[in-house]
N, C-alpha and C positions, 0 to 999 in steps of 0.2 A: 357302719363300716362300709356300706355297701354303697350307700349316698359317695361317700367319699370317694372311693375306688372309680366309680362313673365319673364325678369332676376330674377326679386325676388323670382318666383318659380319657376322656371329651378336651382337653387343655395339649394330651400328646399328640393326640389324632386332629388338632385342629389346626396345625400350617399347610399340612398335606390335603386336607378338604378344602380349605380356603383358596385354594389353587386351583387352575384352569390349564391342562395341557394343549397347550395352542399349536399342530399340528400346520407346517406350509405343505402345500402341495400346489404342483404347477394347475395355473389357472388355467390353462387348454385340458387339463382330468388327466386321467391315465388309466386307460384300461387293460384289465381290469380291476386295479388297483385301487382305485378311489377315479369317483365320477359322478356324475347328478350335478341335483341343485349344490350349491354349493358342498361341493364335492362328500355326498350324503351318503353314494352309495357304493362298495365293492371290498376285498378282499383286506387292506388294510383297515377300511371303515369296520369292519365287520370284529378285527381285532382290536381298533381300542375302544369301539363299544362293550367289550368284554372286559377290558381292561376297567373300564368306568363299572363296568357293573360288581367287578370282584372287590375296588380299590373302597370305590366311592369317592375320587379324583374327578370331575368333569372335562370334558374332553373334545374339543373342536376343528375340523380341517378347517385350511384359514386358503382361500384360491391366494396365489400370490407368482408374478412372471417369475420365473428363474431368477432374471438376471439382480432380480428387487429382493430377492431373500434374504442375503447379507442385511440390507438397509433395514428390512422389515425385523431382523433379530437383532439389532442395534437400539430401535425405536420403541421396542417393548412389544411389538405390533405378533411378535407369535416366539415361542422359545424353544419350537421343536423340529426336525424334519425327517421326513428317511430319504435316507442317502448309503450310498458307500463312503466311507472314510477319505477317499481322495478326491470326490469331487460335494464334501461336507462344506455349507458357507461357515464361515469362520472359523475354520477347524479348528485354531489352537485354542476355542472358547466353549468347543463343544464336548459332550462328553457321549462315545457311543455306545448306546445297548447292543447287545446282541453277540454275532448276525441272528436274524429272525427268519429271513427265506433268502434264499439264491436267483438271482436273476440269470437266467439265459438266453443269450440271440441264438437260434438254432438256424441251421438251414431244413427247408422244407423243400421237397422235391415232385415234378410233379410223376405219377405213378410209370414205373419202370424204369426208373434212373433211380443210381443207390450211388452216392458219391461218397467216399470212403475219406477223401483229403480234399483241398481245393485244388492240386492237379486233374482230379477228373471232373471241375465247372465248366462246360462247354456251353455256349448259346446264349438262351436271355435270360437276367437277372432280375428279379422286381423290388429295391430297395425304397430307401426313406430317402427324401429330397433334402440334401443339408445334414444328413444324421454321416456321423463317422464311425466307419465300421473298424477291422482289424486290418492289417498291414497284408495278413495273408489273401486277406480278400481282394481288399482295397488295388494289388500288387498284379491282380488279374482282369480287371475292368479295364475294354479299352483295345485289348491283345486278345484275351478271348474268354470273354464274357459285355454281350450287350446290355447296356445300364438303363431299364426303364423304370422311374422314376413316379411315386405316388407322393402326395402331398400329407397325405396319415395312414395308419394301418391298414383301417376299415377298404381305403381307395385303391393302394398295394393288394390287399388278400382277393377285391373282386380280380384284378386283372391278372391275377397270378390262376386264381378257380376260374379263369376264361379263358387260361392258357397262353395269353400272349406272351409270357414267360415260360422258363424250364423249368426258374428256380424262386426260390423268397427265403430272406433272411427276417426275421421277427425273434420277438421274447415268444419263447415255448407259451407260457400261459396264456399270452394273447392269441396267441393264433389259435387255442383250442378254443377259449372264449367266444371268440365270434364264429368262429366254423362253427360252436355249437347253437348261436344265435340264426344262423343260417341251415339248420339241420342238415351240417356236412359232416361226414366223418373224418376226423382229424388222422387218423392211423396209417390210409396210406400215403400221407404226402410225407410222414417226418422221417427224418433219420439220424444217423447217431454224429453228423458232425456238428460241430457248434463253433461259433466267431466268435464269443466273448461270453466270459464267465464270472461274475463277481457276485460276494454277499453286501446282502443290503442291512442296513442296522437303520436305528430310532437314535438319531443325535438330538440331545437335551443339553441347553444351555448349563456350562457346569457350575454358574450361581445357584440350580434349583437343584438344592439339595435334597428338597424330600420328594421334590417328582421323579429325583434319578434312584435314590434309594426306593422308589416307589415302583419304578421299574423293573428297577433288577433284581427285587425279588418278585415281580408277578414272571418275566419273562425266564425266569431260573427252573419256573415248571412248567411254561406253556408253552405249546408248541402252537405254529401254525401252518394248519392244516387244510391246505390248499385246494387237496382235490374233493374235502367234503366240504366246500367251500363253493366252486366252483360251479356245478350243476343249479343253486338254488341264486345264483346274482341273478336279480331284478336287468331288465333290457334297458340299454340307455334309453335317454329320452329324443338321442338325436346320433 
């Protein structure tokens, strides 16, 4: 009875093991989100190696440009992404978990300024080059806020900690990421305004059925958990 009971679920459990959760993540990393050798190391990486370890699902970030991600979930080439819902490739083909954590652009200030609204942004800004921020902000660059301009985070966060700005806008987790890479204390520059707020989910193509049911009962109990996350990320490698 026993022999049999083991085929009968070795035969249930076996479309969901025979499967590969083929994560995209943009090929320039993201930290600290997923990054490394092929994007091997960081706070997503860290969840669905958990996720492989609870499911026994195998599980791979796939580097892949943005603009290629559609094409690459058309081609078979990866069936997963995290995304928000409205900037998901193929939405009407995806199905999303979640949300799993909250993305926030915060502003960070530099010590003795406490900006309450973007009426009180005076002076220099340290934003992303090409990155579109919110309308409130965007509506102030120009009239009175100067727009100095970094090519990535890491190039933003030195010139903002060397002052030639007042201000920086970033995702809260990155900026504490590398201020702690840089044994900076992150607490007095942040404050409580923020440019943009959205949750992030795990979209899985909605033909895989036993990776989304696979899903959503692991992610129905688990949390993740950021800030005991956070202190033990590995240092890029660049």
């Amino acid at each position: 009875m026993r022999a049999v009971l083991f085929i009968i679920m070795a035969f249930w459990f076996l479309p969901v093991s025979s499967q590969t959760l083929k994560i995209m993540g943009s090929d320039e990393s993201f930290l600290p989100f997923y990054y490394g050798s092929n994007l091997s190391e960081g706070i997503l990486v860290e969840v669905i190696n958990e996720f492989t370890k609870q499911t026994g699902i195998a599980a791979d970030f796939v580097p892949m440009a943005r603009k290629r991600q559609a094409w690459a979930l058309e081609r078979g080439l990866a069936n997963a992404v995290f995304a928000n819902p409205l900037w998901m490739p193929l939405p009407d083909q995806m199905h999303a978990v979640g949300p799993l954590l909250t993305w926030r652009d915060r502003v960070f200030a530099q010590p003795g300024r406490r900006p309450d609204s973007f009426d009180d942004l005076k002076g220099g800004i340290c934003l992303r080059r090409w990155f579109v921020y919110s309308d409130g902000l965007e509506g102030r660059i120009g009239s009175h806020l100067v727009r100095h301009d970094g090519y990535n985070a890491q190039q933003m966060l030195q010139m903002f900690l060397r002052k030639r700005c007042d201000y920086i806008v970033m995702n809260e987790t990155e900026f504490r990421f590398l201020a702690q890479l840089g044994d900076v204390d992150p607490e007095p520059y942040s404050t409580e305004l923020i440019d943009a707020e959205w949750p992030v989910y795990l979209g899985i193509l909605e033909n895989e059925t036993a990776l989304i049911e696979a899903a959503e009962a692991f992610f129905s109990t688990y949390t993740v958990d950021v800030e005991a996350m956070l202190p033990r990320l590995p240092r890029p490698d660049r």
